[in-house]
C-alpha positions as CSV (number, residue, x, y, z in Angstrom):
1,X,18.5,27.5,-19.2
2,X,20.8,26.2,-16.6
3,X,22.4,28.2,-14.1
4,X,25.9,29.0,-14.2
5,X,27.6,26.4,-11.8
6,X,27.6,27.0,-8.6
7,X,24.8,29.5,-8.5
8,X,21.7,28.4,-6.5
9,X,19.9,31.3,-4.9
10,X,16.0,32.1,-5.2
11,X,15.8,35.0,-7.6
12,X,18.3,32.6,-10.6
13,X,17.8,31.4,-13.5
14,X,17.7,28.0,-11.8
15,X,15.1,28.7,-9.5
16,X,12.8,30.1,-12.3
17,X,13.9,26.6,-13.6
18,X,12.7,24.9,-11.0
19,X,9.3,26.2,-11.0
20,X,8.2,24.9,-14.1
21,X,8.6,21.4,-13.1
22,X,6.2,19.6,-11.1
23,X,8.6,16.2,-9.6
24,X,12.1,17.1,-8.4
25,X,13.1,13.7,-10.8
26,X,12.4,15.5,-13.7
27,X,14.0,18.4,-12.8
28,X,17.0,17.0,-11.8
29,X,17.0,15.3,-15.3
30,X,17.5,17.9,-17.2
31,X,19.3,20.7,-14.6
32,X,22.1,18.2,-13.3
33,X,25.7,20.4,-14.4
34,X,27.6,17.8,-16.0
35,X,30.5,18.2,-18.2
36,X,31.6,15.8,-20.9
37,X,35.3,14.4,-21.9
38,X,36.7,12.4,-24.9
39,X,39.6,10.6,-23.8
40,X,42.0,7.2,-23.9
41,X,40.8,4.1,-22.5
42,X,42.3,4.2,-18.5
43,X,43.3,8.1,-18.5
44,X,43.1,9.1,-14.9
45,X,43.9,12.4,-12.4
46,X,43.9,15.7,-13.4
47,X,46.9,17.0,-15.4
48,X,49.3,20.2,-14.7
49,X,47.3,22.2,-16.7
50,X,43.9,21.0,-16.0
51,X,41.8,18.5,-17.4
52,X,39.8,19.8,-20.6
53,X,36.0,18.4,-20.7
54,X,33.0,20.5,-22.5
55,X,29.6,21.0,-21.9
56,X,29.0,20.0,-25.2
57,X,28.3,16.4,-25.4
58,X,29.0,16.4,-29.2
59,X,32.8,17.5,-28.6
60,X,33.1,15.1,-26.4
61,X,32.2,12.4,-28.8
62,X,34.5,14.2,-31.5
63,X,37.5,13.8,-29.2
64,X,36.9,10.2,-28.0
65,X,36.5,8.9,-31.9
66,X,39.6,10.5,-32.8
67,X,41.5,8.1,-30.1
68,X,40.2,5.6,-32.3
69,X,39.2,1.7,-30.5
70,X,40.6,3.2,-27.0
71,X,38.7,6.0,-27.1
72,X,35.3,6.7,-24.9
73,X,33.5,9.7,-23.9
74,X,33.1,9.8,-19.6
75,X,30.5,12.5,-18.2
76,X,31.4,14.2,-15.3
77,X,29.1,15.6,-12.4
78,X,30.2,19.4,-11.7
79,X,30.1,20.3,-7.5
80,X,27.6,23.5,-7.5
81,X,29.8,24.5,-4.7
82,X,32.8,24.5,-7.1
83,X,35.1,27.7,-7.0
84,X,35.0,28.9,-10.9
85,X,37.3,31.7,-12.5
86,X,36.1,32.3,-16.6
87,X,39.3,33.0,-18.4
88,X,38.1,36.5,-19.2
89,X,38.8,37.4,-15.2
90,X,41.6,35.8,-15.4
91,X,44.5,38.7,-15.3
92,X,46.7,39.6,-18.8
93,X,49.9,39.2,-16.6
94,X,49.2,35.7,-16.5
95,X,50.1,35.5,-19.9
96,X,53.8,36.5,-18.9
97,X,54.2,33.6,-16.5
98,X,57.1,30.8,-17.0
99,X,55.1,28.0,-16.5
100,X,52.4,26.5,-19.1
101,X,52.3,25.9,-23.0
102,X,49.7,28.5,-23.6
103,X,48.0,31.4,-22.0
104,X,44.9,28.5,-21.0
105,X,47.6,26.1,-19.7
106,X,49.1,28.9,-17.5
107,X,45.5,30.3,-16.5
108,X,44.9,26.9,-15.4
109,X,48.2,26.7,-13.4
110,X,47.8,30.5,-12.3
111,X,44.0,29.7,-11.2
112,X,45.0,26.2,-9.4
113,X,47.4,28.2,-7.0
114,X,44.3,30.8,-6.3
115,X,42.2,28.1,-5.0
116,X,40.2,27.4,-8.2
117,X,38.9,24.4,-8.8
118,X,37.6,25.5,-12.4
119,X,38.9,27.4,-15.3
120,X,35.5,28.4,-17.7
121,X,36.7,28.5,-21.2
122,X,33.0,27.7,-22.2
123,X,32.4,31.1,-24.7
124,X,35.3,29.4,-27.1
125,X,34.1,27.2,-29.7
126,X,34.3,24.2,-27.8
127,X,32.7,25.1,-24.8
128,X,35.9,24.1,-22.6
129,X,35.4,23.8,-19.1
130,X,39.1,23.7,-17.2
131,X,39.0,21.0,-14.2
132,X,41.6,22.2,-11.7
133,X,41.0,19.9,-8.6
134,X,39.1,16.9,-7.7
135,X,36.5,19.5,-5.7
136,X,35.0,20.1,-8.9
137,X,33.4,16.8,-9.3
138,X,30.7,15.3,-7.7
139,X,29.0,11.5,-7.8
140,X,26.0,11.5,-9.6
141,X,23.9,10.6,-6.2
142,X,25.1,13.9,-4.8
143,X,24.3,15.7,-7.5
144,X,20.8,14.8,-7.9
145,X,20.6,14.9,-3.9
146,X,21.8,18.7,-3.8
147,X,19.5,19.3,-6.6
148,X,16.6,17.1,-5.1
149,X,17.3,19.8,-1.7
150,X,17.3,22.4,-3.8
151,X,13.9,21.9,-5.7
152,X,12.6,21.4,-2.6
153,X,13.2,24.6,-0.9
154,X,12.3,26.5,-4.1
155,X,8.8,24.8,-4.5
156,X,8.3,25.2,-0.2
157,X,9.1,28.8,-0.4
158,X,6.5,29.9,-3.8
């Protein structure tokens, strides 16, 4: 089990992770947070309401094929240091607001202005996670580097 991003502290779920593996390569393998997107061929920045991607790599390839030649599937590396609201904190009055096309769209809007750079629609069926900003991503280096740290510490302190 991964941890849920942005949660790296001894005691996790991560940790306990981390102890089962002997290199900090194959660890990072399989623990790196990514998030996956079918989209058009050049698509770029981060809409209004957020840019939808899924941790489920399948989706992803669902959405790119239905964009037909143009279509590809991109992974994403997710910053552990992200800040991440999950649409069930998210308040009910946000549903009232002007602006957005449906209560995600103006959670993603409403969360944006709070400082969040994701919006965690991952217990729906498509395992949405909302990008807000560009904080949310990392390169792939960085992530296996903060990773690589991370192992590190956990195997140094038992």
């Amino acid at each position: 089990g991964r941890d849920k991003i942005g949660q790296y502290d001894f005691k996790s779920p991560l940790a306990q992770e981390a102890r089962k593996y002997k290199s900090a390569e194959e660890f990072v393998e399989f623990n790196t947070p990514k998030v996956y997107r079918g989209q058009s061929l050049g698509e770029k920045g981060i809409p209004k309401e957020g840019l939808s991607t899924t941790l489920d790599f399948n989706q992803a390839n669902k959405y790119a094929n239905a964009r037909g030649l143009g279509g590809q599937k991109e992974t994403y590396y997710v910053n552990p240091g992200a800040k991440k609201i999950s649409l069930e904190d998210v308040p009910n009055s946000v549903r009232g607001l002007e602006e957005g096309s449906d209560f995600a769209g103006k959670a993603a809007i409403w969360a944006r202005k709070q400082g969040y750079d994701i919006l965690d629609m991952s217990k729906g069926n498509e395992a949405e996670m909302r990008i807000l900003t560009d904080k949310a991503f990392i390169t792939k280096a960085e992530s296996k580097s903060q990773l690589t740290d991370f192992f590190k510490k956990i195997k140094n302190n038992g």
